[in-house]
PyMOL Python script that loads the backbone (N, CA, C, O; Angstrom):
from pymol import cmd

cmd.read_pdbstr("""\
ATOM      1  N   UNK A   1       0.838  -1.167   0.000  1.00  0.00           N
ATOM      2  CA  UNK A   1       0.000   0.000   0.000  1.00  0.00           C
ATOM      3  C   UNK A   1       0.889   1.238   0.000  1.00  0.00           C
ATOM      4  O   UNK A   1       1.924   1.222   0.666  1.00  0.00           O
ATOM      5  N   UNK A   2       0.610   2.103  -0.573  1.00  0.00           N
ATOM      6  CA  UNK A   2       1.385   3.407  -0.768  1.00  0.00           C
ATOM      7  C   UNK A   2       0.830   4.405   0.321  1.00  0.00           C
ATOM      8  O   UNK A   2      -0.254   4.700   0.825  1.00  0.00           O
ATOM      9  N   UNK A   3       2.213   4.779   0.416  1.00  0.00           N
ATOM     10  CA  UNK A   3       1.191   5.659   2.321  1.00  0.00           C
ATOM     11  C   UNK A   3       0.715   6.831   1.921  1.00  0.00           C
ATOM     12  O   UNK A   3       1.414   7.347   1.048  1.00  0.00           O
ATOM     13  N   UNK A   4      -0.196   7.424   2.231  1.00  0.00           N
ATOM     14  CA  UNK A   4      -0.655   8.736   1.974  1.00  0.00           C
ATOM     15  C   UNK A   4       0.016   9.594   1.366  1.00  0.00           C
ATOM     16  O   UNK A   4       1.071   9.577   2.001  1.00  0.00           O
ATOM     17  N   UNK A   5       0.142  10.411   0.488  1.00  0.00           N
ATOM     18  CA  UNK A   5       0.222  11.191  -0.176  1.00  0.00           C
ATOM     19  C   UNK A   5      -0.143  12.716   0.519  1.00  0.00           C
ATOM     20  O   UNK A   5      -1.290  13.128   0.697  1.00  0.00           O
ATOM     21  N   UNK A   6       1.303  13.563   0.920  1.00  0.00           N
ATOM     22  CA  UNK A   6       1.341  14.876   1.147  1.00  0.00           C
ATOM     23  C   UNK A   6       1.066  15.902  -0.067  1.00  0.00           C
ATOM     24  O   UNK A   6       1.732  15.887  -1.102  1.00  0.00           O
ATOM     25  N   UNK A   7       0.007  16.793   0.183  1.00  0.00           N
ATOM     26  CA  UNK A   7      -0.299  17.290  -1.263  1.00  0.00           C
ATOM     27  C   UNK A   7       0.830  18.038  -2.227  1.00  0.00           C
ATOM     28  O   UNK A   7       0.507  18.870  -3.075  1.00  0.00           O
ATOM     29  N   UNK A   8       2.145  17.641  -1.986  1.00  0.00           N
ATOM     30  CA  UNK A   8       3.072  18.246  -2.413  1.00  0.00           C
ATOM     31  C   UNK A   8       4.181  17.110  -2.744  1.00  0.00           C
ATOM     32  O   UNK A   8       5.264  17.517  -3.165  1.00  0.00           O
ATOM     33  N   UNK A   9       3.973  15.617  -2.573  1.00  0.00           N
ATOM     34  CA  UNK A   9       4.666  14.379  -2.926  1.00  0.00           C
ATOM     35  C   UNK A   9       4.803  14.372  -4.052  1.00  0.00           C
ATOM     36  O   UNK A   9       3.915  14.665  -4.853  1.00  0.00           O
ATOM     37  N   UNK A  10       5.709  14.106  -4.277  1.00  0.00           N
ATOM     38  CA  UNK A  10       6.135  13.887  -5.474  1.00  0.00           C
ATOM     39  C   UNK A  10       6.567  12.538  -6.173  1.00  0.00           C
ATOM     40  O   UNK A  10       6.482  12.205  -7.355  1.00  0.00           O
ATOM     41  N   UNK A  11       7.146  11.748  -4.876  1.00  0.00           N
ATOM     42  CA  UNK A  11       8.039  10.364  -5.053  1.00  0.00           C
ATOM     43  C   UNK A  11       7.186   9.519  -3.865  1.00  0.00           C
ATOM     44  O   UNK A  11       7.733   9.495  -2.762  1.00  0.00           O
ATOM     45  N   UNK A  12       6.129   8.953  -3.976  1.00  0.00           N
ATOM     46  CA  UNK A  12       5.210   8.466  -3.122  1.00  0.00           C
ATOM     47  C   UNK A  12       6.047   6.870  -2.444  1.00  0.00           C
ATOM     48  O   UNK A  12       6.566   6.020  -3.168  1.00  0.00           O
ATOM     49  N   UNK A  13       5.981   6.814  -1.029  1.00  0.00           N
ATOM     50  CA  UNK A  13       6.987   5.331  -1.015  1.00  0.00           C
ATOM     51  C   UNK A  13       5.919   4.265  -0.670  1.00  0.00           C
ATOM     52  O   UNK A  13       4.750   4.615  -0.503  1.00  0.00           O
ATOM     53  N   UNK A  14       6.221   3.229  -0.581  1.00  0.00           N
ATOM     54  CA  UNK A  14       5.579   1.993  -0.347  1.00  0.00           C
ATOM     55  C   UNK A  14       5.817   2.320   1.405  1.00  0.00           C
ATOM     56  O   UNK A  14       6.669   2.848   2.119  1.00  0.00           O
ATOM     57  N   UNK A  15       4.459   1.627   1.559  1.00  0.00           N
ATOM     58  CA  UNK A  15       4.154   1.618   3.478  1.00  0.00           C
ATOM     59  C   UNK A  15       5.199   0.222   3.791  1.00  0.00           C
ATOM     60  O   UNK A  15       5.762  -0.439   2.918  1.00  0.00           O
ATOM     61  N   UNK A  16       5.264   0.023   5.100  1.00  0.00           N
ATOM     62  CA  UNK A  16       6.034  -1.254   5.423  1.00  0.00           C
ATOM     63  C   UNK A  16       4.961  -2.552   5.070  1.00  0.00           C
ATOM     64  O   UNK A  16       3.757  -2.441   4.837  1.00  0.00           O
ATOM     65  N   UNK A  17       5.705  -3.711   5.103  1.00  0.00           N
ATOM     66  CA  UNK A  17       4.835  -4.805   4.933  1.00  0.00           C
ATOM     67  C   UNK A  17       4.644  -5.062   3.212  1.00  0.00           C
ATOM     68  O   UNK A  17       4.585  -6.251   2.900  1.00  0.00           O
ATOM     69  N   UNK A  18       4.587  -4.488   2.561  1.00  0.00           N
ATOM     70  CA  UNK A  18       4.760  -3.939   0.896  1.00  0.00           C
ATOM     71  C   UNK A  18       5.995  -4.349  -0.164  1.00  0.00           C
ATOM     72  O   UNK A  18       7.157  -3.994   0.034  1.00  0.00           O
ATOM     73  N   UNK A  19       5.603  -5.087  -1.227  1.00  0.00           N
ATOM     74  CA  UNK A  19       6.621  -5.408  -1.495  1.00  0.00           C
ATOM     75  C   UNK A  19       6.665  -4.949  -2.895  1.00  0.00           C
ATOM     76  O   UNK A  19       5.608  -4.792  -3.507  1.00  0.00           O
ATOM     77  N   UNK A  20       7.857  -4.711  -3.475  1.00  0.00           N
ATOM     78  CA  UNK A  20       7.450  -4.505  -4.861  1.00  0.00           C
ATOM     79  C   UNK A  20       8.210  -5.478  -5.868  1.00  0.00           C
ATOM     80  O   UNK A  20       9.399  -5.789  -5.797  1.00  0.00           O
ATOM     81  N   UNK A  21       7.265  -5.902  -6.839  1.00  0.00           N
ATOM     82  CA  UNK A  21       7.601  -6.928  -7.746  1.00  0.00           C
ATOM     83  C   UNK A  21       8.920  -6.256  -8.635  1.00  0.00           C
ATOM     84  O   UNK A  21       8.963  -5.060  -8.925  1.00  0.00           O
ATOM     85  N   UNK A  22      10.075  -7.338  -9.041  1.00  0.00           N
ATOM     86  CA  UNK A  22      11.155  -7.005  -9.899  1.00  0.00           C
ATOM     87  C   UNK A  22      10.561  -8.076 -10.869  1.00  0.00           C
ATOM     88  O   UNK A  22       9.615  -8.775 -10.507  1.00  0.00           O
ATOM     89  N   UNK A  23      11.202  -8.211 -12.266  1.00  0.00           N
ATOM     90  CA  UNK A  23      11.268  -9.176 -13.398  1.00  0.00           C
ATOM     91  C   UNK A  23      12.153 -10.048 -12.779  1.00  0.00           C
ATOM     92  O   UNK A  23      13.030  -9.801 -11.951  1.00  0.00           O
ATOM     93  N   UNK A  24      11.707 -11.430 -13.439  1.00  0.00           N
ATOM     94  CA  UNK A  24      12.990 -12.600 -13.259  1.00  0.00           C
ATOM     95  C   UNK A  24      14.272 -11.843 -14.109  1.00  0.00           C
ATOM     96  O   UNK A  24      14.127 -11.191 -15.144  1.00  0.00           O
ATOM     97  N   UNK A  25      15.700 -12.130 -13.322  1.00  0.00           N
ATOM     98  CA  UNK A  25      16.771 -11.620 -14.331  1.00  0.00           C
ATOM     99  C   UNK A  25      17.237 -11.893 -15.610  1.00  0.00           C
ATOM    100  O   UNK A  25      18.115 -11.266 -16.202  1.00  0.00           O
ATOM    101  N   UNK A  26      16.636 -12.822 -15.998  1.00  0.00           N
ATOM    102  CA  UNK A  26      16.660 -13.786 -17.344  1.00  0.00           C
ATOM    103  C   UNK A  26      15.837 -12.438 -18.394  1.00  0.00           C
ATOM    104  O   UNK A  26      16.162 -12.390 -19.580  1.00  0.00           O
ATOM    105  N   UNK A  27      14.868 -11.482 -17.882  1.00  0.00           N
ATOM    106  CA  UNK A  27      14.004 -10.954 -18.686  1.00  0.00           C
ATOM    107  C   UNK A  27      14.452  -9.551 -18.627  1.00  0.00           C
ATOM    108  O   UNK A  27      14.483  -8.744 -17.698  1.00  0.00           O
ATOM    109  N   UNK A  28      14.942  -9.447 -20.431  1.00  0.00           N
ATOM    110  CA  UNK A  28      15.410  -8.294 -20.692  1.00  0.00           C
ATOM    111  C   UNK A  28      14.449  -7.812 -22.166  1.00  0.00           C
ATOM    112  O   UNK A  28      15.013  -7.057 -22.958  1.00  0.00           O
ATOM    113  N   UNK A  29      13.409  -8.151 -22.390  1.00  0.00           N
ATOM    114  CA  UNK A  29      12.513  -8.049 -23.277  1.00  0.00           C
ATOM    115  C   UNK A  29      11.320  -7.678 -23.411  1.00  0.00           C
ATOM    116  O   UNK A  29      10.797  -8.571 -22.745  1.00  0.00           O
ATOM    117  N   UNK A  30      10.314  -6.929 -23.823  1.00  0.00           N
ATOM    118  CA  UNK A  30       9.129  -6.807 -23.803  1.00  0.00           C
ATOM    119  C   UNK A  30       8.224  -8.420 -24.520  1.00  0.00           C
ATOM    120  O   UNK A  30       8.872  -9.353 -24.995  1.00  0.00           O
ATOM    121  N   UNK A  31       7.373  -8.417 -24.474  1.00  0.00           N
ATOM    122  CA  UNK A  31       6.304  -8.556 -23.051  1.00  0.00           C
ATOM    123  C   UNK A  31       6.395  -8.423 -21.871  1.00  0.00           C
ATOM    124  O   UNK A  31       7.107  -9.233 -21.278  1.00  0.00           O
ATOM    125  N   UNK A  32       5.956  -7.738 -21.376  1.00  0.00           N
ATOM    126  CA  UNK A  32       5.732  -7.488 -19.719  1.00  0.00           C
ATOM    127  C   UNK A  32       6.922  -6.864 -19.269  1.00  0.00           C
ATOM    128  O   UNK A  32       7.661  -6.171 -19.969  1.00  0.00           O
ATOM    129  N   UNK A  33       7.081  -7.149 -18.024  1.00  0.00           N
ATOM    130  CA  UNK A  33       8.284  -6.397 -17.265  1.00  0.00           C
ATOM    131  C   UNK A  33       9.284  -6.952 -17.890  1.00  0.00           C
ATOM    132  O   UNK A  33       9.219  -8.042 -18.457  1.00  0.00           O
ATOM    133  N   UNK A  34      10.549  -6.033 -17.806  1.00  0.00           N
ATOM    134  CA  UNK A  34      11.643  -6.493 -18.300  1.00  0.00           C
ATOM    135  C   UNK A  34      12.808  -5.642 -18.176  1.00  0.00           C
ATOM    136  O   UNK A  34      12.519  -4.518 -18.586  1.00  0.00           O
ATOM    137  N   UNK A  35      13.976  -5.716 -17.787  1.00  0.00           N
ATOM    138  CA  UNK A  35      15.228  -4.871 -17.226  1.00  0.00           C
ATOM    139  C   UNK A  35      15.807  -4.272 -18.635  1.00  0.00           C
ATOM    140  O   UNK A  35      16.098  -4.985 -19.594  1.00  0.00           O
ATOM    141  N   UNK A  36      15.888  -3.311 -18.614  1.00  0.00           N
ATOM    142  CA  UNK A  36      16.362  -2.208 -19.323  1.00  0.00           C
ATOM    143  C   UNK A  36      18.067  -2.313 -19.541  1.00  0.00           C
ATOM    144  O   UNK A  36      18.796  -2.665 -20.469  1.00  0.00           O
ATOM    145  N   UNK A  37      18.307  -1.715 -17.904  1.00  0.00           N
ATOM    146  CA  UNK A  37      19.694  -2.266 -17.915  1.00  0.00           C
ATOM    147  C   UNK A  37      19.476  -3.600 -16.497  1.00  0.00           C
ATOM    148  O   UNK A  37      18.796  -3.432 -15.485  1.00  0.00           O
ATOM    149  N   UNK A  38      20.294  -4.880 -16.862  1.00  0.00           N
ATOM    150  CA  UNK A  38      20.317  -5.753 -16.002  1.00  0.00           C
ATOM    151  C   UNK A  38      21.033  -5.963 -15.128  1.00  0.00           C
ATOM    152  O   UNK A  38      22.207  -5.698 -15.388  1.00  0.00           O
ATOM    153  N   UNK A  39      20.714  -6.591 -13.517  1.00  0.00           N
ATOM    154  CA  UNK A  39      21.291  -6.203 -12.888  1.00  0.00           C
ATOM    155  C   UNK A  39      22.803  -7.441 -13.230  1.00  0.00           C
ATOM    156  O   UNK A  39      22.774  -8.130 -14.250  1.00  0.00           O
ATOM    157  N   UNK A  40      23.894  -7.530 -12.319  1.00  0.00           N
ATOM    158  CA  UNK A  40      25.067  -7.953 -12.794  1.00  0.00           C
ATOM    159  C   UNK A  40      24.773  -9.708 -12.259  1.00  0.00           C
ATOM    160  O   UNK A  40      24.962 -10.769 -12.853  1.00  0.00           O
ATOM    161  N   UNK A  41      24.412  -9.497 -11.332  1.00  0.00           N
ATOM    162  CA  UNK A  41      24.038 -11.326 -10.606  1.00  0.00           C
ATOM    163  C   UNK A  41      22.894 -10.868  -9.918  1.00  0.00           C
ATOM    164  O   UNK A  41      22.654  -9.665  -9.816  1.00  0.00           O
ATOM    165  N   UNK A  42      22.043 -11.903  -9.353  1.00  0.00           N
ATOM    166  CA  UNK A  42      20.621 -12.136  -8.941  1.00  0.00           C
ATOM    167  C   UNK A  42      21.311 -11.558  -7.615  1.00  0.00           C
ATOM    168  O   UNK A  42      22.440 -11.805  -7.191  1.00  0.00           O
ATOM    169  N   UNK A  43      20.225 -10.633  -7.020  1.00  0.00           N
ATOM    170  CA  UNK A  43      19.989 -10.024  -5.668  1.00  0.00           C
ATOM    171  C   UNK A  43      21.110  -8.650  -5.845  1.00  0.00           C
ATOM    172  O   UNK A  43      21.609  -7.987  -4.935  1.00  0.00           O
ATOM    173  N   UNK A  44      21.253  -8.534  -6.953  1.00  0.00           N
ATOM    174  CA  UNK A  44      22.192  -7.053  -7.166  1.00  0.00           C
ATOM    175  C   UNK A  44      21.517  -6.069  -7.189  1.00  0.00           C
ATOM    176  O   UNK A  44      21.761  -5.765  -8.357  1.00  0.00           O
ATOM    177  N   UNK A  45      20.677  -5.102  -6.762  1.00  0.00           N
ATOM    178  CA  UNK A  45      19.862  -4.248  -6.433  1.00  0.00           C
ATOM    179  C   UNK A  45      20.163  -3.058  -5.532  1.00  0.00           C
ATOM    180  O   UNK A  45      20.792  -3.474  -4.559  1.00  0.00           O
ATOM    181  N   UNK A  46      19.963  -1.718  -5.465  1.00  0.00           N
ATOM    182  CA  UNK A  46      20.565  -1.168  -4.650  1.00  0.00           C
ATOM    183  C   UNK A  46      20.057  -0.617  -3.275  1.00  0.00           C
ATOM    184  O   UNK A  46      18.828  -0.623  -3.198  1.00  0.00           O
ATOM    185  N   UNK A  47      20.504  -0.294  -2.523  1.00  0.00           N
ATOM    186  CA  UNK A  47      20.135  -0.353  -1.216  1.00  0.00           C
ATOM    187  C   UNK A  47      18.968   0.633  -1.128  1.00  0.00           C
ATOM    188  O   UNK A  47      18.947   1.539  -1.962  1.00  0.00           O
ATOM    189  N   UNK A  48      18.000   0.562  -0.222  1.00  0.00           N
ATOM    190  CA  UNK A  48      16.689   1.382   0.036  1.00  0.00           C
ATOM    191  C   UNK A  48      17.447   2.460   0.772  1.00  0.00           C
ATOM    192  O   UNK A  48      16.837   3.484   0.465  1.00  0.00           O
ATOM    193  N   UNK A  49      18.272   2.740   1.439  1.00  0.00           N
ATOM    194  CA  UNK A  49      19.235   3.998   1.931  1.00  0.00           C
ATOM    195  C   UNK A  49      19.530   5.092   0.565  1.00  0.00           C
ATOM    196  O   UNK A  49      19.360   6.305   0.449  1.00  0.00           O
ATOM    197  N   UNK A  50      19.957   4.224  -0.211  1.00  0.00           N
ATOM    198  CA  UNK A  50      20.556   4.647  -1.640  1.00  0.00           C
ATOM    199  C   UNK A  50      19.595   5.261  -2.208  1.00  0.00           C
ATOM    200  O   UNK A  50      19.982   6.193  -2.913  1.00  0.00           O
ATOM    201  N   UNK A  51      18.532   5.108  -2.178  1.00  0.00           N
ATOM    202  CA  UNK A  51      17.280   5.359  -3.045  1.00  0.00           C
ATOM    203  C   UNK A  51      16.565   6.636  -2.067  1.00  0.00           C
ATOM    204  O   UNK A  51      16.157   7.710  -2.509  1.00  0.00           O
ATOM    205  N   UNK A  52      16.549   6.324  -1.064  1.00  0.00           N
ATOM    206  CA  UNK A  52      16.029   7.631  -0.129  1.00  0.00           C
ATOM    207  C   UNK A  52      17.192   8.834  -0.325  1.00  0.00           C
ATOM    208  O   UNK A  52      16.914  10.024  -0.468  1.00  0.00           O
ATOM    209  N   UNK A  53      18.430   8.326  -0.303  1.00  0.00           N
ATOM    210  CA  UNK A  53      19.126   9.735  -0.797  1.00  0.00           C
ATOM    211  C   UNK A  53      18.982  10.009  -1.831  1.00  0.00           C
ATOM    212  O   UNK A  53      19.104  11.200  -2.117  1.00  0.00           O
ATOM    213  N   UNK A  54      18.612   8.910  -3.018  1.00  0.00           N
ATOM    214  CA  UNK A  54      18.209  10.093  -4.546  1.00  0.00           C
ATOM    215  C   UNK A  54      17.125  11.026  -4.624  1.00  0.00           C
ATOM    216  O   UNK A  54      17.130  12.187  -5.033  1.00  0.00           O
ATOM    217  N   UNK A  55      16.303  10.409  -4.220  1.00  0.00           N
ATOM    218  CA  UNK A  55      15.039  11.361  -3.753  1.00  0.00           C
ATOM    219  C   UNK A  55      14.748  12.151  -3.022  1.00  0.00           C
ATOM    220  O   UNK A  55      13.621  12.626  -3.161  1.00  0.00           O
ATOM    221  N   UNK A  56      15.727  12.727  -1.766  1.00  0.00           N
ATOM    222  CA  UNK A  56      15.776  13.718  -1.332  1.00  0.00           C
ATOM    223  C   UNK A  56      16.843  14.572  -1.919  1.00  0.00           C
ATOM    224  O   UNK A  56      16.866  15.738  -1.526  1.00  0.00           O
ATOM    225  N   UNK A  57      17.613  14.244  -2.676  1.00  0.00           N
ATOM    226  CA  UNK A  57      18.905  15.165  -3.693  1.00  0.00           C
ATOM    227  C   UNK A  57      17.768  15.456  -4.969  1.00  0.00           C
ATOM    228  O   UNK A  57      17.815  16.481  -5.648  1.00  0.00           O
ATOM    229  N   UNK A  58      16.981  14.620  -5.120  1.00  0.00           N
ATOM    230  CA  UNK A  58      16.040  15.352  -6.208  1.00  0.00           C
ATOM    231  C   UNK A  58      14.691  16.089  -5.375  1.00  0.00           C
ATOM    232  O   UNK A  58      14.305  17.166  -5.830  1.00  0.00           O
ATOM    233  N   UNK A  59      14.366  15.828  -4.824  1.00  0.00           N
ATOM    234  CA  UNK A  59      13.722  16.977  -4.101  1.00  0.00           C
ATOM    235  C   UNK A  59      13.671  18.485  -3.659  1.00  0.00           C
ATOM    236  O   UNK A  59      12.898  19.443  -3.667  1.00  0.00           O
ATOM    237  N   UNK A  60      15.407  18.017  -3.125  1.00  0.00           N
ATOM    238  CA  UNK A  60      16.121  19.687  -2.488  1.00  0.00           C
ATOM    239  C   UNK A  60      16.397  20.514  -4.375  1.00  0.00           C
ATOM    240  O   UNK A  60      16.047  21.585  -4.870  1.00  0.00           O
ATOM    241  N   UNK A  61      17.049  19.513  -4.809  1.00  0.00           N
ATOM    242  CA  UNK A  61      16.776  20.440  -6.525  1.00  0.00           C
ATOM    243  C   UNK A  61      15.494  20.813  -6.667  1.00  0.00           C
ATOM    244  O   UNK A  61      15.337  22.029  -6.783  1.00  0.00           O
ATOM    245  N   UNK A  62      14.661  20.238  -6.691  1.00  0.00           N
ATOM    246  CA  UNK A  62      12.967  20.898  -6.935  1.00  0.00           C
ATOM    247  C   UNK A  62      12.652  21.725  -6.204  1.00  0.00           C
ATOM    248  O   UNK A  62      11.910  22.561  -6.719  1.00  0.00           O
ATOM    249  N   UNK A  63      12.828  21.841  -5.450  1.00  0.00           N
ATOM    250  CA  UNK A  63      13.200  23.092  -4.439  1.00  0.00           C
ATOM    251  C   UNK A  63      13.635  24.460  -4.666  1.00  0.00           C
ATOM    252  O   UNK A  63      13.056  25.531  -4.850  1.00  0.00           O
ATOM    253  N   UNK A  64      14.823  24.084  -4.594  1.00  0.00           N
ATOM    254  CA  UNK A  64      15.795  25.521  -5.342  1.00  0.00           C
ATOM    255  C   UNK A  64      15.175  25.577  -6.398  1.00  0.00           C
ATOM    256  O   UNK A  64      14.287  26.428  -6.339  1.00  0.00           O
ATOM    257  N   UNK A  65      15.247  24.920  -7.603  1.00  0.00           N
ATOM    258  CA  UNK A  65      14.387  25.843  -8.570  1.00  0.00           C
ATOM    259  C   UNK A  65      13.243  26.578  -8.634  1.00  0.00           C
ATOM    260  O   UNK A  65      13.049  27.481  -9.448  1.00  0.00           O
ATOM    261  N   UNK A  66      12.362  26.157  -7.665  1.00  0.00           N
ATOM    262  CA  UNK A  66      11.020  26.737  -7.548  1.00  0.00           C
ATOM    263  C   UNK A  66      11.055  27.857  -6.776  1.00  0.00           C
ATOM    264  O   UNK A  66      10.116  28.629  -6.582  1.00  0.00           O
ATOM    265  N   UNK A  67      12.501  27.949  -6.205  1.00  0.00           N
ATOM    266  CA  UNK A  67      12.820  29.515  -5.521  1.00  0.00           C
ATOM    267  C   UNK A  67      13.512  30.083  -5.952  1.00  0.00           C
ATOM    268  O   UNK A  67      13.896  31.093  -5.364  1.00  0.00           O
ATOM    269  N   UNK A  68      13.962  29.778  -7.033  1.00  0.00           N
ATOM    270  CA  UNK A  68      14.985  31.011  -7.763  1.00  0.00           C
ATOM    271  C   UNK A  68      14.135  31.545  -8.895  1.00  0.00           C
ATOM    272  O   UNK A  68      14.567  32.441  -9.621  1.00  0.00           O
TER     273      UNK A  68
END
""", "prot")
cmd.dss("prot")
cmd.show_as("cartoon", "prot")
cmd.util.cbc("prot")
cmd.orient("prot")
């Protein structure tokens, strides 16, 4: 479930308990899901730390621009 939405979200996260589906790594093709770029070995994915700092480094940019 996606947690509520602040009327100013932009990057909405998954609540705990929530999981989100990846493609098998074998699938780099359309139909359906499929990895764009693949990851290097199975469970290569990057850390949920990692991902909360992109989104607040893209945030604080959305930011500053909307004040300059």
């Amino acid at each position: 479930m996606i947690q509520q939405l602040e009327q100013d979200e932009d990057a909405p996260c998954l609540g705990k308990g929530t999981y989100l589906g990846v493609p098998r790594i074998d699938r780099r093709e359309p139909p359906g899901t499929y990895w764009v770029v693949p990851p290097r070995r199975d469970g290569d994915l990057c850390r949920p730390a990692a991902v909360r700092s992109l989104v607040a480094a893209g945030r604080c940019e959305l930011a500053q621009r909307a004040n300059a």
